[in-house]
C-alpha positions as CSV (number, residue, x, y, z in Angstrom):
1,X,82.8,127.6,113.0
2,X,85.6,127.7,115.4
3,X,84.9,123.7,115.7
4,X,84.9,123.4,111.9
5,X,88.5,124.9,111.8
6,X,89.4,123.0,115.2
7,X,88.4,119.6,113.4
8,X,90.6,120.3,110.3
9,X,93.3,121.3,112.0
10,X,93.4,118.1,114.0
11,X,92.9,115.8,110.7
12,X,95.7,117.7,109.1
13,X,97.8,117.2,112.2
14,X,97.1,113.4,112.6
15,X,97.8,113.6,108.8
16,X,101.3,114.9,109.5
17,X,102.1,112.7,112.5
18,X,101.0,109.3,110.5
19,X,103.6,110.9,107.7
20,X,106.5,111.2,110.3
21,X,105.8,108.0,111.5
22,X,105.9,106.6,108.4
23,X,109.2,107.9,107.1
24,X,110.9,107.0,110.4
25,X,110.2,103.6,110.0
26,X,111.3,103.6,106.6
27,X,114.5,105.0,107.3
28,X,114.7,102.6,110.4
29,X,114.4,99.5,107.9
30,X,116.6,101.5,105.3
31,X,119.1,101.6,108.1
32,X,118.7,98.5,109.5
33,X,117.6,99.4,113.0
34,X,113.6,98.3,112.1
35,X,112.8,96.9,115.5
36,X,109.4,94.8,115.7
37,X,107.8,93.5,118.9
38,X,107.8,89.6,118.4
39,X,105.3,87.9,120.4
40,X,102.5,85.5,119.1
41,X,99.8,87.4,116.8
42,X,96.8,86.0,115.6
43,X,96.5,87.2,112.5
44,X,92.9,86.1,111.6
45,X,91.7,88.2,114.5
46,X,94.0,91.3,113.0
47,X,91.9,90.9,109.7
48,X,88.5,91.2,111.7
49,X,89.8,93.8,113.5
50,X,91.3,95.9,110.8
51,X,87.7,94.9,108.7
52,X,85.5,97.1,111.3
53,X,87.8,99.7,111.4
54,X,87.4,100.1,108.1
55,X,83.8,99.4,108.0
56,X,82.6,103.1,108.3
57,X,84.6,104.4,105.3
58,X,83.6,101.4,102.9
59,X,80.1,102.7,103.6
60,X,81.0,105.9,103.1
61,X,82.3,104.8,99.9
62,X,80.2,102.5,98.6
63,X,82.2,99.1,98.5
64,X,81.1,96.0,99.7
65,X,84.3,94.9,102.5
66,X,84.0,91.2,103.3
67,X,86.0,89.5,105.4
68,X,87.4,85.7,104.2
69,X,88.9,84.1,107.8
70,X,89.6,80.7,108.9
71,X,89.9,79.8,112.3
72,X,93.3,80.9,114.3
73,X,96.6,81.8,112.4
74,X,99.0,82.6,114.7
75,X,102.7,83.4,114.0
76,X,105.3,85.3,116.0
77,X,105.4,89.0,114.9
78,X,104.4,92.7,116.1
79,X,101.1,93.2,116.1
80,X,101.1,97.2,115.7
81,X,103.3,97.0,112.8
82,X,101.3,94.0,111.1
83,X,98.0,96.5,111.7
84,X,99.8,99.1,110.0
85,X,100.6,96.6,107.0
86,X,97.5,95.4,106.7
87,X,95.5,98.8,107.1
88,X,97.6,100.6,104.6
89,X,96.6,97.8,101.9
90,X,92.6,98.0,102.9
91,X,93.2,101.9,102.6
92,X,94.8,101.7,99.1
93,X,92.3,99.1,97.9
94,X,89.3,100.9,99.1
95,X,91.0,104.8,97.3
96,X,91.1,102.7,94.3
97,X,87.8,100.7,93.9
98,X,84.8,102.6,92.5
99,X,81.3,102.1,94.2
100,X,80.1,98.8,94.3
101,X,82.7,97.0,94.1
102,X,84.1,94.7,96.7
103,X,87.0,94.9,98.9
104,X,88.1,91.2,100.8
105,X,90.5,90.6,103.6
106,X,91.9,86.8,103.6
107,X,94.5,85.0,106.1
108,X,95.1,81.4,105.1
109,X,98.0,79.1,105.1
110,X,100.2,78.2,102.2
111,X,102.9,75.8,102.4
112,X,103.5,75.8,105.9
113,X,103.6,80.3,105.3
114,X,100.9,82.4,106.7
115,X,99.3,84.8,104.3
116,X,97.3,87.9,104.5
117,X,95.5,88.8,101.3
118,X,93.9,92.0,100.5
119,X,91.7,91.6,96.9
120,X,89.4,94.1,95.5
121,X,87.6,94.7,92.5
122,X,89.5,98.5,91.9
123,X,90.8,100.0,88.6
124,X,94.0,98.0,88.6
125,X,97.8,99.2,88.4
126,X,98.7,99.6,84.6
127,X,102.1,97.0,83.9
128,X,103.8,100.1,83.3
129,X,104.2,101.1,87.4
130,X,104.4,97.4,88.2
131,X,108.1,97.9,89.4
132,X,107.7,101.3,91.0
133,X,104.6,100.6,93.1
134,X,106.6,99.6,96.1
135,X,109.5,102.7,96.2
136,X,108.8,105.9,98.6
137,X,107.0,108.5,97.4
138,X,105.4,106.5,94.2
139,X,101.8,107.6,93.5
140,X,99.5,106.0,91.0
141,X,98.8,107.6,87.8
142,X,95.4,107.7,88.7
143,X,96.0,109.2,91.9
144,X,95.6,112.7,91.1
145,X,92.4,112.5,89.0
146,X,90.4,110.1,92.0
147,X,91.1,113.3,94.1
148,X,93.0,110.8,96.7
149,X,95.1,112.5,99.1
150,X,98.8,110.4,100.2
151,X,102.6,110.6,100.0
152,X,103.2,107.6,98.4
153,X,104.5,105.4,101.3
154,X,101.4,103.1,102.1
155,X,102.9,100.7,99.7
156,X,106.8,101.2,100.8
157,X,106.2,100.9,104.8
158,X,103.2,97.7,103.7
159,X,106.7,96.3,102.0
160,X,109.6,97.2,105.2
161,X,107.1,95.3,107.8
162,X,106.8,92.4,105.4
163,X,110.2,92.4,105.1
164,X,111.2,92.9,108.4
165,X,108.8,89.7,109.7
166,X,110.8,87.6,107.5
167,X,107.8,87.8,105.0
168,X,107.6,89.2,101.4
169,X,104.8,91.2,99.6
170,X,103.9,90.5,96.0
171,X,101.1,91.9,93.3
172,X,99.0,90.8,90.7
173,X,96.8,93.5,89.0
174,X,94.7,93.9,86.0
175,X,93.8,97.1,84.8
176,X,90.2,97.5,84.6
177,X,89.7,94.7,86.8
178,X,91.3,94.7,90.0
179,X,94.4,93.5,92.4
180,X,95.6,90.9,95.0
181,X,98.2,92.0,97.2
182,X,99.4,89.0,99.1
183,X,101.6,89.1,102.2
184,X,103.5,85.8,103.2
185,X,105.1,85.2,106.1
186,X,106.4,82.6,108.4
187,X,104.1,80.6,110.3
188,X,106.5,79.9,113.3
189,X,103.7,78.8,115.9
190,X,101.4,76.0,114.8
191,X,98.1,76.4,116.3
């Protein structure tokens, strides 16, 4: 019993500590003061990487998480930060696709841009929180009734570290259908 309570207690705590985190470095990029490591980052790799951590809960949840690579992509960037972006979108796109469906991690290049692309098969954003889906603290309306726990900054801090690389982060969703959230950014080292 005592390791029962132990257990929660240390979920909650890493909870709370991934929450701090998060809004210092969106009030870092708020501020301007967003520091990122820049060395070279391979970001195929980051997608396999990111794909077995997240291996274990797609089981657990029933969705089918494939991985789409090429060979090498490597650009200039911080590879903790670029984990963080690209976990938080795996995250959100497994919360928000039902059993059975399919989750898939991309990295390809796009006129001479690197891009990371998280697709899945989900419920869709409604057109109607579009424009909010990337401010602090915005949950989806279907949030509360999946029984998904979250502060609303996945999206937001997903967004800074684009940002900050130089990069931008874009959407395309249909309800009932799913969603592509695609992450360009410079490709500064050919390879």
């Amino acid at each position: 019993e005592y390791q029962q309570v132990l257990t929660s207690a240390l979920e909650e705590i890493n909870r709370l500590v991934r929450l701090v985190e998060g809004l210092l470095l969106l009030s870092r990029a708020d501020a301007g003061v967003l520091r990122m490591d820049s060395r070279p980052v391979d970001l195929s790799q980051l997608a396999v990487e990111v794909a077995q951590q997240m291996e274990s809960e797609a089981m657990l949840r029933k969705i089918d998480l494939r991985l789409d690579k090429p060979g090498s992509l490597i650009i200039k960037g911080d590879p903790e930060q670029l984990r963080r972006l690209l976990l938080n979108l795996t995250t959100n796109a497994l919360k928000y696709t039902d059993p059975g469906g399919i989750v898939t991690l991309s990295t390809y290049r796009n006129n001479g841009r690197a891009i990371l692309e998280v697709r899945d098969t989900g419920i869709g954003i409604p057109p109607e929180e579009m424009k909010s889906i990337f401010h602090p603290f915005h949950r989806g309306s279907d949030a509360g009734a999946r029984r998904e726990r979250g502060a609303g900054l996945g999206l937001a801090i997903a967004k800074s570290i684009a940002e900050a690389h130089g990069g931008a982060i874009e959407v395309q969703s249909t309800p009932g259908t799913g969603s592509v959230f695609r992450v360009s950014l410079p490709a500064r080292l050919d390879h």
